[in-house]
C-alpha positions in Angstrom: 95.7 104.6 97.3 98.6 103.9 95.6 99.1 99.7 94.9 102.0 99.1 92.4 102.6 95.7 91.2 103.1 93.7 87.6 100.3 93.0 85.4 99.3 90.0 83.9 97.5 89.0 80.6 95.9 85.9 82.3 94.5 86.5 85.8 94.8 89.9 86.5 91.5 91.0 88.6 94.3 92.4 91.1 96.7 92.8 88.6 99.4 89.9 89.2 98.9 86.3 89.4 101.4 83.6 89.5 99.4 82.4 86.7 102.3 81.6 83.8 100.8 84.1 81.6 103.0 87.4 80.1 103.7 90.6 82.3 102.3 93.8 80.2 103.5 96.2 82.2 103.6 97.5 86.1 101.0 99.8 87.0 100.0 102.5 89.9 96.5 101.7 91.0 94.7 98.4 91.7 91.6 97.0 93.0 91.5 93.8 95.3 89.0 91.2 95.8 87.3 92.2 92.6 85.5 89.2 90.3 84.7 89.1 87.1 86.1 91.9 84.8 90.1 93.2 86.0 89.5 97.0 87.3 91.9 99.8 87.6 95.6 99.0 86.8 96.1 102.5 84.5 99.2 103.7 83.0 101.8 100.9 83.0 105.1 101.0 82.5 107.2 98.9 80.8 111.1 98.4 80.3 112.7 97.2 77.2 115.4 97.7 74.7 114.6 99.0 70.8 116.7 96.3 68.5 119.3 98.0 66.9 118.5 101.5 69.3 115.8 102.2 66.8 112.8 103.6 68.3 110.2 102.0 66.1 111.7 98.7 66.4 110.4 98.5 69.6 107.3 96.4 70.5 104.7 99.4 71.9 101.2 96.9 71.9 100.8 95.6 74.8 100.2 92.4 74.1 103.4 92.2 71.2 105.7 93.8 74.0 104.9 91.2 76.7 107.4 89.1 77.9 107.4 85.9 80.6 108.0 86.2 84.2 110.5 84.3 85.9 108.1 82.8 88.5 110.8 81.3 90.9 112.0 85.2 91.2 109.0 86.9 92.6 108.9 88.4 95.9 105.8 89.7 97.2 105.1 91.1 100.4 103.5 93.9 101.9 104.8 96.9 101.1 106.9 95.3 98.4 107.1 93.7 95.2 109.7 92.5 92.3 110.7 89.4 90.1 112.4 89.5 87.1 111.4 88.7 83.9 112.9 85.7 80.8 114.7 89.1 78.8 116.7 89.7 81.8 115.1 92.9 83.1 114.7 93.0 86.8 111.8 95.4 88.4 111.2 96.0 92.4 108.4 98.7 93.4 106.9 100.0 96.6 104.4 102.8 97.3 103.8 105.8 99.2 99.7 106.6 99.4 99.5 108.7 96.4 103.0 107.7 94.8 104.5 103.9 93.4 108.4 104.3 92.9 109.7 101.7 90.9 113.7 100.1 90.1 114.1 98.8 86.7 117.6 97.3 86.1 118.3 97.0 82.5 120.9 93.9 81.6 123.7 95.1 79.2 122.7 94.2 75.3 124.4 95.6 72.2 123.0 96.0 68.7 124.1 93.8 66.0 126.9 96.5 65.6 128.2 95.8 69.2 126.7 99.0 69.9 125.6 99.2 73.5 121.6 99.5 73.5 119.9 102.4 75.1 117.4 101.6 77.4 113.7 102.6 76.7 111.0 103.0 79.3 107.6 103.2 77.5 104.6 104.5 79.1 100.9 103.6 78.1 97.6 105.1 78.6 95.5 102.0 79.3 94.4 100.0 82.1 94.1 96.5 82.6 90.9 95.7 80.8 91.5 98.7 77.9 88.4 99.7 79.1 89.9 103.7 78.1 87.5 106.2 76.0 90.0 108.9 75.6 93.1 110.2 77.3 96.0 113.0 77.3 99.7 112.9 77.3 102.4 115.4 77.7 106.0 115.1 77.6 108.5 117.2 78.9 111.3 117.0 76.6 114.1 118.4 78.9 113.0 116.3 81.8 111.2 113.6 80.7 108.5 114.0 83.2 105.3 112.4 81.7 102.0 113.7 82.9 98.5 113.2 81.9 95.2 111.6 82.3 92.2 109.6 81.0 88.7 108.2 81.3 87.8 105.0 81.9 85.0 102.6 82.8 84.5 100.9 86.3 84.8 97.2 85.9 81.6 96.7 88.0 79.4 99.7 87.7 78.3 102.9 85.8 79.2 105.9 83.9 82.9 106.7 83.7 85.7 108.0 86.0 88.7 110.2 85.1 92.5 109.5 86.9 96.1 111.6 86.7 99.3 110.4 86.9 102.5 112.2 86.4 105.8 110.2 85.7 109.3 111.1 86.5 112.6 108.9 85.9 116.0 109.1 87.5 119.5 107.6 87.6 120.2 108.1 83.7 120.8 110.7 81.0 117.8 111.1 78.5 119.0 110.9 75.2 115.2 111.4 73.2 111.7 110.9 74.2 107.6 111.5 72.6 105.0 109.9 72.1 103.5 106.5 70.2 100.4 105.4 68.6 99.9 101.9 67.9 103.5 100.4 66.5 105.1 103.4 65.9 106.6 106.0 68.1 108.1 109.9 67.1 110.3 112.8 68.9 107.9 115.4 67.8 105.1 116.4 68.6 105.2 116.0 73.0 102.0 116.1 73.5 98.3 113.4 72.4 95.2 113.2 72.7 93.7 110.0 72.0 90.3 108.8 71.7 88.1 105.9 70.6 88.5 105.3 66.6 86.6 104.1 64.4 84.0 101.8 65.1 85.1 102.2 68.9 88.5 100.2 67.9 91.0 100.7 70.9 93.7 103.1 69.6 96.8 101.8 71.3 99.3 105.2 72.8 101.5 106.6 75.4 105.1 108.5 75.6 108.4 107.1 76.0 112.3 108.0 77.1 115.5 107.1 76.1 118.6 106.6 78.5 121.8 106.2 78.3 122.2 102.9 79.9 123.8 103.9 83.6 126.9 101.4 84.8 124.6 99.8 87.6 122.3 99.8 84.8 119.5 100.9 87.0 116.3 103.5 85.5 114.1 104.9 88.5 110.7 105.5 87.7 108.5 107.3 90.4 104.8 107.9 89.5 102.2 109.9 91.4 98.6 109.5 90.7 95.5 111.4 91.7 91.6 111.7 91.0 92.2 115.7 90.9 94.2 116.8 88.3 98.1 115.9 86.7 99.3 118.9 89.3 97.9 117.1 92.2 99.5 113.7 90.5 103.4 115.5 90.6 102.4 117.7 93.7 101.6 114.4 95.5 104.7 112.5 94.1 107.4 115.3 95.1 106.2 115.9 98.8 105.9 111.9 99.3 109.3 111.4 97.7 111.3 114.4 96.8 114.8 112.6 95.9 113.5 109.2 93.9 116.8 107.7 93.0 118.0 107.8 97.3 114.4 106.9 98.9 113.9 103.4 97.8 115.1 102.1 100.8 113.7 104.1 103.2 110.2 104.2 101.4 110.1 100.3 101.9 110.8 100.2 105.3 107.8 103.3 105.9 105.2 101.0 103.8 106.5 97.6 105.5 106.1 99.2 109.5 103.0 100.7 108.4 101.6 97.3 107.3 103.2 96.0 110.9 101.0 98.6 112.9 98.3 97.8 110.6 98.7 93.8 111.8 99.6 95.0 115.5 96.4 94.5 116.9 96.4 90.6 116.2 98.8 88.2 117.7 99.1 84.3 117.6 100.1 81.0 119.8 101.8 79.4 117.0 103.1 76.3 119.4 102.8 73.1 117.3 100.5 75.4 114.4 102.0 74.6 110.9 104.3 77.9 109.7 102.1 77.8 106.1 98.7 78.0 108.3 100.2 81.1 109.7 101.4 82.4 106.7 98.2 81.8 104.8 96.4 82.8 108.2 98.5 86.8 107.9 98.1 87.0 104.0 94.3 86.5 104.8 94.5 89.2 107.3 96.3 91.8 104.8 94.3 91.1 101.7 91.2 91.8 104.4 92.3 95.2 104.9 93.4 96.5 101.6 89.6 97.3 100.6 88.3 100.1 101.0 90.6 102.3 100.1 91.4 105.7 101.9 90.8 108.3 98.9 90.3 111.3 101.8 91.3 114.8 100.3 90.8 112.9 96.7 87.2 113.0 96.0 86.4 115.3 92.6 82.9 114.5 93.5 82.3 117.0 96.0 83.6 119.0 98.7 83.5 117.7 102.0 85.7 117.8 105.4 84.2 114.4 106.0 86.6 111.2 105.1 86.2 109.8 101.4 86.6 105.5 100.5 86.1 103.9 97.6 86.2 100.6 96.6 83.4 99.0 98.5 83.5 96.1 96.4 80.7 95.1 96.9 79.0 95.5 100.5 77.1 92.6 99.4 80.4 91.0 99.9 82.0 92.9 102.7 78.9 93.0 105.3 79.0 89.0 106.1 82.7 88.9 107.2 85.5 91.6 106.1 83.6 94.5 107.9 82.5 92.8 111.2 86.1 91.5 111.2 87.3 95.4 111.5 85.0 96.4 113.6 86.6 94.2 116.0 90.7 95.0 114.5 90.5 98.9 113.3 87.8 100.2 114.5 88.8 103.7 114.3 88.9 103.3 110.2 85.6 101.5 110.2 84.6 104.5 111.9 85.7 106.8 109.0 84.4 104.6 106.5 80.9 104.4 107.7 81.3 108.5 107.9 82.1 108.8 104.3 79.1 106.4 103.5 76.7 108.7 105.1 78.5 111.8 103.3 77.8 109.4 100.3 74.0 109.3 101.1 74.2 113.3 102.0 76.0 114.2 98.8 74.1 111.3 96.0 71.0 110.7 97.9 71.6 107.3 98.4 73.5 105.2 100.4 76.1 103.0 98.2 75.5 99.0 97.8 78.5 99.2 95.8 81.3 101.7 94.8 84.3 102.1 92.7 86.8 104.0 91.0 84.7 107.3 92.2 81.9 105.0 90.8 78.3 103.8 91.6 78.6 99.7 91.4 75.9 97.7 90.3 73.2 96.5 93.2 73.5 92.7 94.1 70.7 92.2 96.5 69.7 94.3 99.3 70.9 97.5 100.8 73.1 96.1 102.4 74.8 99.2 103.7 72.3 99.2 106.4 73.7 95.6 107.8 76.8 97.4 107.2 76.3 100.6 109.8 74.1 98.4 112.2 76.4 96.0 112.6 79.0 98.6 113.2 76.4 100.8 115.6 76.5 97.2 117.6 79.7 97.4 118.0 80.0 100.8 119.7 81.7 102.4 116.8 82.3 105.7 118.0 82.2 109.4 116.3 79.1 108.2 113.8 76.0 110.3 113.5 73.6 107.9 114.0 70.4 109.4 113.6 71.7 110.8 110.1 72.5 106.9 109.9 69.0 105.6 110.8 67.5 108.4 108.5 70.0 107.5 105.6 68.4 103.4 106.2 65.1 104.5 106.1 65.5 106.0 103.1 66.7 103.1 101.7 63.8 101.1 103.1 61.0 103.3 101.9 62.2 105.1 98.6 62.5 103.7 95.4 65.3 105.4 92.8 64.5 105.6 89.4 67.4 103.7 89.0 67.7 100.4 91.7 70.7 98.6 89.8 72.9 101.3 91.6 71.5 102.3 94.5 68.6 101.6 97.2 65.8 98.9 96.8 63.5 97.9 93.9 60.4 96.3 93.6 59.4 98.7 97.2 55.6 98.8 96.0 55.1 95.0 96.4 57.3 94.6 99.5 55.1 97.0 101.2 51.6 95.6 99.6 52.7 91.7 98.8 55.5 91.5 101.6 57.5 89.8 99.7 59.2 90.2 95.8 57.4 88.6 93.3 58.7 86.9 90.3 58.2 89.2 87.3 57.5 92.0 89.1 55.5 95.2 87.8 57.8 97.8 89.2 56.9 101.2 87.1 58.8 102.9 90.1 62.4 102.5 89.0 64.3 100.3 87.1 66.9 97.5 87.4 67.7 93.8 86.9 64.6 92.2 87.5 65.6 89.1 89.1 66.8 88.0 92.2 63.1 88.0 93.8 64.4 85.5 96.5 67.5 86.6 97.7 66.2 90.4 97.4 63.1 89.0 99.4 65.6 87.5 102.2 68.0 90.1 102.2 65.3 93.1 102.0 64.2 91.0 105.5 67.6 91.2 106.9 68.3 95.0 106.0 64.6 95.5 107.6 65.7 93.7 110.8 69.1 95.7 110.6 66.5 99.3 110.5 64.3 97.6 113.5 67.6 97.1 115.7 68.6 100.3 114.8 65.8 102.2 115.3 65.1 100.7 119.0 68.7 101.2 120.1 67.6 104.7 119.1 64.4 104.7 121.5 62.1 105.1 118.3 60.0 101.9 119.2 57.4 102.7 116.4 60.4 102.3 114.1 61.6 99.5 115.6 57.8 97.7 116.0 56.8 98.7 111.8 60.0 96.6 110.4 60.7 94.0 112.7 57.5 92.8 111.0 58.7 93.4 107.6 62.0 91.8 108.7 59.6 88.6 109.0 58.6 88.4 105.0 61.3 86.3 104.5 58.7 83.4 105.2 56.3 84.4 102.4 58.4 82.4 99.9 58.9 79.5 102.2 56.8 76.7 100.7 57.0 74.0 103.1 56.3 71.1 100.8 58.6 71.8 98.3 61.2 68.8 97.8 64.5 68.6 96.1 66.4 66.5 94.1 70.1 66.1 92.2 70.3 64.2 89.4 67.2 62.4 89.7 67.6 61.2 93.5 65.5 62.6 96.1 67.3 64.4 98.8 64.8 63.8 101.4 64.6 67.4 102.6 61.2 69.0 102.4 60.8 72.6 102.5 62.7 75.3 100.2 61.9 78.8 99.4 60.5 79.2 96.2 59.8 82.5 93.8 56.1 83.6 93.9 53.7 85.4 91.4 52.2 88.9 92.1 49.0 86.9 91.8 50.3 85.2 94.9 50.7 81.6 92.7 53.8 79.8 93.3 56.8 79.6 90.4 59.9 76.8 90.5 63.5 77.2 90.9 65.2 73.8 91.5 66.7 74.2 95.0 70.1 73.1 93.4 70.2 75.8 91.0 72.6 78.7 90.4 75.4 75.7 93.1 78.4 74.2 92.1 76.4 71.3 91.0 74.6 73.3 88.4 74.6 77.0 86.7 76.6 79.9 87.5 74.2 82.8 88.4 75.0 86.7 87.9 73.5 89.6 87.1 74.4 89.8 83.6 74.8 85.4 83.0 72.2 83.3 83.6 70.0 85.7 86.3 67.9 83.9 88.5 65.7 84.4 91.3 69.0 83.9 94.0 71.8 85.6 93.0 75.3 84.0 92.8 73.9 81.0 95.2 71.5 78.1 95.5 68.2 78.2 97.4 70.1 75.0 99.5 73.3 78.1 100.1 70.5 80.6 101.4 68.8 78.6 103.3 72.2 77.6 105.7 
């Protein structure tokens, strides 16, 4: 759960990129694999010193207090991450599942006075995208624990999601701490609550402490987070690492052999293989299994003994490669996952097409959690209910929700009278992005197909008879004259699918659009009727 690392201002979907741009801070909880908008990444901290050891000198913005990586001193690997930065500050983190413990090392400054400076670890309640509509802080002036939460918006999906942290620093004597709004910072009072201000502007806060700067001029920070409640936060932080300023060593070594037995199943002839294929071939591997994350005993949503994960982002995504690659490597955690999808389903009513950050994420295409669970059911993926399974797809391929962008099909009227989605469809049903109407034609096929296998490997041949045949509509919008050209030469290839009116007429969408060679399609720029692809790329 817990994924410490450096934040960028450039690209920082995952939070760090060796992109040039400024480090903001070094936060708890990340997302990988996402696009578009940066997700998670809450409550960074940052080290600096206060020019002349006045508090309000210091730059508390994020964006005035960031400060250049040196790029040549990064280490990342799994279980482990530090560089150091152009002021001279040094930072090295690893993580526990709930917990991120950090090592700041502070270089030795002096005021203008020759006054040694004190150092200053400020703490902000943000995320990456300042995507935060209110939060809470307390400080604990005689230990300088910092705990709190806030609310904030998924970077790919609806409503809101609330997170707690509690922060606790060792290896120096406090000298002051409190809070800070904006560009200025106070001893008194310990405690905020900040919200939106006027006109929605972002209100900029946090807390801070002040050290004495310590001879190996070393601050550690430990910081436990959790979806329950601040408690839960320090509760989780003290029984993962109960002495901070001794366990850095040792919590390394734990994360780096559990990322070894992670990798265990897989081994490699490497004779006469180039040593950055490998490398590239491994960091492939990891990044694979970093999403979904494990949230089990974490969930606010409801209460369950079945296992919680998050971050399906997106199954749209996951189902052609990532998934069916861990059915094969870790099947025993596929197994969990596909059990707290189906406690998903029993719990919301649906089965997910997206999720994060506690979070229902926006709908691509099909539902493709059915490809997800067959796929896996093919597999032999053992301890699944898969009659609940089967009954969770069915609902999906029968039962329009009032609201589709989130959750199960749209447009399921049509399917079942036109067999196929029509271009500007009437859907009074439910409601959503309406778009899409060939890839959600061809992927409504595939999850179809997915239900037909399913349902015969479960001897309901009915079942398994009624949507193999809807598994064939793909081949309503397949208009076999239709030709294609880039920039006015003919290709020579005849035959492309094409959108198609509820009066059963025929629309146009060049075969090249929404490629490379053309327009970026999404939901939100440019929607078309394929999503994210070409009719060439779906056609492959």
């Amino acid at each position: 759960m817990a994924k410490a690392v450096a934040d960028v201002s450039g690209q920082n979907t995952g939070g760090f990129s060796p992109d040039g741009s400024n480090i903001t801070g070094f936060s708890h909880m990340h997302d990988s694999g996402t696009g578009g908008n940066p997700s998670m990444g809450q409550f960074p901290l940052f080290p600096q010193y206060c020019p002349d050891n006045v508090i309000d000198n210091c730059q508390f913005p994020k964006y005035n207090r960031a400060v250049n990586p040196v790029l040549d001193s990064v280490v990342a690997k799994p279980g482990y991450f530090s560089l150091s930065l152009e002021n001279g500050m040094q930072a090295e983190m690893t993580v526990t599942q709930h917990t991120a413990l950090y090592n700041f090392v502070f270089p030795q400054n002096a005021t203008s006075n020759g006054t040694a400076l004190n150092p200053v670890m400020l703490l902000d309640l943000t995320d990456i995208y300042d995507t935060r509509q209110n939060a809470t802080i307390i400080v604990d002036p005689s230990t300088g624990r910092i705990q709190g939460n806030g609310t904030f918006l998924p970077s790919f999906g609806s409503d809101s999601y609330v997170l707690h942290f509690c922060a606790d620093f060792a290896g120096a004597q406090i000298i002051d701490d409190g809070v800070w709004v904006n560009d200025r910072a106070g001893t008194e009072p310990k405690q905020l609550f900040v919200t939106r201000g006027f006109n929605n502007f972002y209100l900029q806060s946090g807390g801070w402490v002040r050290f004495q700067r310590p001879s190996n001029g070393t601050i550690t920070a430990r910081v436990g987070v959790s979806w329950i409640s601040a408690d839960r936060a320090c509760s989780n932080a003290e029984n993962e690492i109960p002495s901070p300023l001794t366990a850095f060593n040792a919590t390394r070594t734990q994360a780096e052999d559990a990322w070894r037995k992670q990798l265990s199943p897989i081994s490699l002839e490497t004779a006469g293989v180039n040593q950055s294929f490998v490398e590239n071939f491994y960091s492939a591997v990891y990044r694979t299994t970093i999403s979904p994350q494990d949230y089990t005993g974490e969930n606010p949503l409801w209460s369950s003994s079945e296992p919680y994960f998050d971050s399906f982002y997106c199954l749209w995504d996951e189902f052609r490669v990532q998934l069916p690659f861990l059915n094969i490597v870790d099947p025993s955690q596929v197994s969990r996952m596909i059990r707290s999808l189906l406690d998903t389903y029993q719990h919301e009513g649906w089965l997910p097409d997206c999720r994060m950050s506690l979070c229902k994420g926006w709908t691509q295409g099909g539902s493709n959690a059915d490809v997800v669970l067959v796929d896996a059911y093919l597999k032999n993926i053992t301890g699944v209910d898969w009659n609940l399974a089967k009954q969770a797809i069915v609902n999906d391929a029968e039962n329009e929700p009032i609201d589709w962008k989130d959750e199960g099909r749209g447009g399921l009227q049509s399917w079942k009278r036109l067999n196929y989605i029509p271009y500007l469809d009437y859907d009074y049903l439910g409601f959503g992005t309406n778009s899409r109407s060939i890839s959600r034609t061809l992927e409504y096929s595939y999850n179809d197909f997915c239900l037909s296998t399913l349902a015969g490997g479960l001897g309901s041949e009915d079942e398994h008879t009624k949507y193999l045949a809807r598994a064939s509509n793909w081949r309503n919008l397949f208009k076999a004259d239709q030709t294609s050209s880039i920039n006015g030469t003919d290709t020579g290839f005849v035959g492309f699918f094409q959108p198609k009116f509820l009066n059963q007429t025929w629309g146009y969408q060049d075969p090249i659009a929404c490629s490379p060679l053309a327009d970026f399609c999404s939901l939100t720029t440019n929607p078309s009727e394929t999503f994210e692809s070409s009719i060439w790329e779906y056609q492959l």
